[in-house]
N, C-alpha and C positions, 0 to 999 in steps of 0.2 A: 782081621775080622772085626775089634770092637771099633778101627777105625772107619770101618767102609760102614758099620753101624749108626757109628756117631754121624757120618757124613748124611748117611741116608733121612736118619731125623731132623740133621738138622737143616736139610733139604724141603723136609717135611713142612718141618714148625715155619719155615719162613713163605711156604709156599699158601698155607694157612694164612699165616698171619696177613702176605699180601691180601688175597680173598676179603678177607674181615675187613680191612682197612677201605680196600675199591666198594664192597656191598654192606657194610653193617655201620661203619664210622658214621658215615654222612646222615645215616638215618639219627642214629644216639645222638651226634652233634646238630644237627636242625639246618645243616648246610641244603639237605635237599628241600628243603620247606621253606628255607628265604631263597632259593633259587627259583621255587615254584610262585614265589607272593612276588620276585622283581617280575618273572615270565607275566605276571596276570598284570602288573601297574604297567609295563612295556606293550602290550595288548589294549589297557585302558583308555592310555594317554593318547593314542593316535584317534581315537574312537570321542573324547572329550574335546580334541579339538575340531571334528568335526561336527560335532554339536554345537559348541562355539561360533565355526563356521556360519552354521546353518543360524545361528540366532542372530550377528550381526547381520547376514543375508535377510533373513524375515526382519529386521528391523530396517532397513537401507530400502527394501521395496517398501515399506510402510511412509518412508517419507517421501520418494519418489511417485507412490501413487497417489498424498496427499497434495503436491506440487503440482500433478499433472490436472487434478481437481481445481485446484485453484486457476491456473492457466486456462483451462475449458471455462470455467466461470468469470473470468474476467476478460475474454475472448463475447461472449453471452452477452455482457454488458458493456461493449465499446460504444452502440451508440444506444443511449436508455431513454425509454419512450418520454412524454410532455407530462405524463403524472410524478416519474423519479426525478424530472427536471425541476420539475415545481418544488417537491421535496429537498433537493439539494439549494435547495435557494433560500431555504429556511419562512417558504409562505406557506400558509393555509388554505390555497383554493383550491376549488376542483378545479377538475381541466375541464368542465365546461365555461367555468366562469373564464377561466383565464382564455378561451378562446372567443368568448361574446366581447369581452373585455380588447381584445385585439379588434377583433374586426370594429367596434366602436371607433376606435383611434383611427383608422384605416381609413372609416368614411366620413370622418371630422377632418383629417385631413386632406383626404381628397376631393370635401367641401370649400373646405378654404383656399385649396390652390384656384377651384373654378370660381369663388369670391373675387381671387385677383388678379383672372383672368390670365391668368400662364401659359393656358391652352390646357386641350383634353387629356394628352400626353404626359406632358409633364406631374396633369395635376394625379392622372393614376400613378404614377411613378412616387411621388410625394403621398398617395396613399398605400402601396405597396408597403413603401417603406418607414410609415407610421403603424399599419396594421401587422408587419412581417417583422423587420428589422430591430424596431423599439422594443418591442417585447422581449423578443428573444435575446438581445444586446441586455435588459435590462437585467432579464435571469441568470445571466453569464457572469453580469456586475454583482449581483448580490451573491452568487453561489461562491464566485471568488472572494469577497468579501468575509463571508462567512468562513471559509476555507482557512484565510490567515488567520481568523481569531480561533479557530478551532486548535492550528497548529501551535498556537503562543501559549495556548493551555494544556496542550496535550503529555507537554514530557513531565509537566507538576501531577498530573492525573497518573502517567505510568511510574512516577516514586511513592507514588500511594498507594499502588496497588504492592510494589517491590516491599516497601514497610509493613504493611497487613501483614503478608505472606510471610515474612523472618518474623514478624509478631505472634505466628500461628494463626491469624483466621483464615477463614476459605475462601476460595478465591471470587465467589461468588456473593459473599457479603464484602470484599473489597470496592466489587462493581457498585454493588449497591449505596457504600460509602459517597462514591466520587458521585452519582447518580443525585445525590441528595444534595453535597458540601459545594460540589463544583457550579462558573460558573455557566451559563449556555455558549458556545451551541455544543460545548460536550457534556454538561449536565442534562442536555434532550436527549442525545443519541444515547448516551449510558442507561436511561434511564429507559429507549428501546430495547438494550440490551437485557436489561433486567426482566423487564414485559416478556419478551418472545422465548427467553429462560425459563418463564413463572409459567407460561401456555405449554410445556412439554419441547421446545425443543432444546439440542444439547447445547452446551457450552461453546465451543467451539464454531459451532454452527452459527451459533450465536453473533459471534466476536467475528465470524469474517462478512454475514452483513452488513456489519458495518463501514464496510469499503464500498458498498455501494449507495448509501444515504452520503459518503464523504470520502467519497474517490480519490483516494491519497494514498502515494508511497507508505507514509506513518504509520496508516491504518490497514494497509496492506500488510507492512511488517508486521502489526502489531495481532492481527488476525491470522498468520501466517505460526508466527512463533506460539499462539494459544492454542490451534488446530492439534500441530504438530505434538505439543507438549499432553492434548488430550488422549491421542490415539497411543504416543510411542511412548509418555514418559517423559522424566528430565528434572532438571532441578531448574523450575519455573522464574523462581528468584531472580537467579542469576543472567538467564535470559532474557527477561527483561529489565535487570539494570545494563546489561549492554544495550538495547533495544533503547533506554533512556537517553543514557552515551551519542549513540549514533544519531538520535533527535537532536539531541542539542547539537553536535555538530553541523547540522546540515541548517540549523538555523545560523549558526554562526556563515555557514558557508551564504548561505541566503544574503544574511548582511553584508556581509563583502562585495558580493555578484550588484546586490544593487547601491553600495557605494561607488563602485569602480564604472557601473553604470550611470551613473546621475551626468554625467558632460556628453554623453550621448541624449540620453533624456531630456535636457536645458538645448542642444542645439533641434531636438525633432521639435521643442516648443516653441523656438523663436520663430523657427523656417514656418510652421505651419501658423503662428500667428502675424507675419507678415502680410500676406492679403488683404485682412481685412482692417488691420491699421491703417497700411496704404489707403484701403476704401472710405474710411472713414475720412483720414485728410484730406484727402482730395475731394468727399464732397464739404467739408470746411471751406477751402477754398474755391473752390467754383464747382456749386451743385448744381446748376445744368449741365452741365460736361456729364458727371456722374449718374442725372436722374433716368438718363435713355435705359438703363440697364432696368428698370422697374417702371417704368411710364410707356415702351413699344414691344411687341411682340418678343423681335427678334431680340431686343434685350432681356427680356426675361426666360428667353428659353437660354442664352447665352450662360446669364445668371445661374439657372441652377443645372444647365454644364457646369461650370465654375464648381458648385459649391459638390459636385458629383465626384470630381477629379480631387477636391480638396481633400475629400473624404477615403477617397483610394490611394492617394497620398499617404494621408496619417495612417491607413491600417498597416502600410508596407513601410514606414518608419518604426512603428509598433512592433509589427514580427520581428524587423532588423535588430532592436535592442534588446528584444524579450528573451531575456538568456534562460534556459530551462536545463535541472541538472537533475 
């Protein structure tokens, strides 16, 4: 009996004891309470990165819709009217003056072709293309013109702006810096920049008109990289010392393209001054043979055939070398 006793308690006590250990330990010990705080970080963490998600998402469309913006706008301005022409050229006229100004030449020349009696044909054709062609050739020559001095100055302008910015000022007293120090034609356009900033609009905005006073890759990057950095963010610095980086390289690349070009360039020059060498000695030596070409009809329509073809020549020697990267 006290053994079936002893059995039964101690049956008891251990049955007990299990109980306490399965319902009461874990509570005393805090095991249910870091099982409840892993269950909630486990719960968290799927939920943070979807938030994560979600932020590189709303920043990833941010650049994609700022892209798509610029593309619409540079689509807008493929072919830009005779007032942004005039502006890219670095002149001052209105576009009335520039168009009185053409047709002047236009009827000076096609004066002087019925002065030398060419005939009616030719002599409008030699006005056509004194009041059409010259101009518009002229503006292409100085817009280019102005284009390489703009790019020779442009990566000294964007380490000025790279140094301001590690120096602490704002990016906007940067522009203002080069606006003032540098020399034209990007001490003008900065100094746009600065202006259409000072009238209320933004920053950004700002910096990618600039690609249409000076329609350039450079200033496409360079308004591309400012946009983006307004809207999303970024560490501006560094952006554009890469942005510098890759200027100077493509000037370097520039140099090469047209070293490597110059024996293309030296034969488009001999071939296309041949003719009129020839024309020349030959009237040296017997200038009757030569003068029919400017003393009868049919030679001077001949004549400026010739000089028609000469010139359709040179533009397709032109395009042929004109390496573009």
């Amino acid at each position: 009996m006290p053994l079936q006793t002893l059995a039964i308690f101690f049956l008891v006590a251990a049955g007990a004891g299990g109980v306490i250990w399965v319902f009461v330990y874990p509570i005393l010990s805090g095991e249910r309470h870091a099982e409840r705080r892993k269950a909630s970080v486990a719960r968290a963490e799927p939920a943070a990165r979807v938030q994560a998600a979600r932020g590189v998402k709303t920043r990833r469309e941010q650049l994609e819709a700022t892209l798509k913006e610029l593309e619409v706008r540079q689509k807008k301005t493929k072919s830009p009217p005779l007032s942004l022409r005039i502006t890219q050229a670095g002149l001052s006229w209105s576009k009335q003056r520039f168009i009185l100004t053409s047709a002047a030449l236009g009827v000076a020349a096609a004066g002087i072709g019925l002065g030398l009696e060419v005939g009616l044909v030719p002599a409008l054709g030699m006005g056509f293309a004194a009041g059409v062609g010259v101009p518009r050739w002229a503006l292409s020559f100085l817009k280019k013109r102005r284009e390489k001095q703009f790019v020779e100055l442009f990566p000294d302008a964007v380490d000025v702006i790279v140094r301001g910015i590690k120096a602490g000022l704002p990016l906007g007293d940067c522009l203002k810096i080069i606006a003032a120090e540098t020399r034209d034609p990007v001490r003008s356009e900065f100094q746009s920049i600065a202006e259409t900033q000072a009238i209320g609009m933004p920053l950004g905005e700002a910096c990618l008109k600039l690609n249409e006073s000076m329609p350039l890759p450079e200033t496409n990057f360079f308004g591309i990289v400012i946009s983006i950095q307004q809207k999303s963010g970024g560490n501006l610095s560094e952006a554009l010392a890469n942005l510098s980086r890759v200027l100077r390289d493509r000037k370097k690349m520039a140099a090469k393209i047209q070293a490597m070009s110059m024996e293309a360039k030296a034969s488009a020059a001999i071939i296309g001054s041949l003719p009129p060498a020839v024309m020349f000695l030959v009237y040296l030596s017997s200038p009757d043979y030569i003068e029919l070409l400017w003393t009868t009809q049919i030679g001077k329509t001949m004549l400026v055939g010739c000089v028609a073809w000469m010139l359709i020549g040179i533009f397709v020697m032109k395009k042929m070398i004109n390496f573009e990267f």
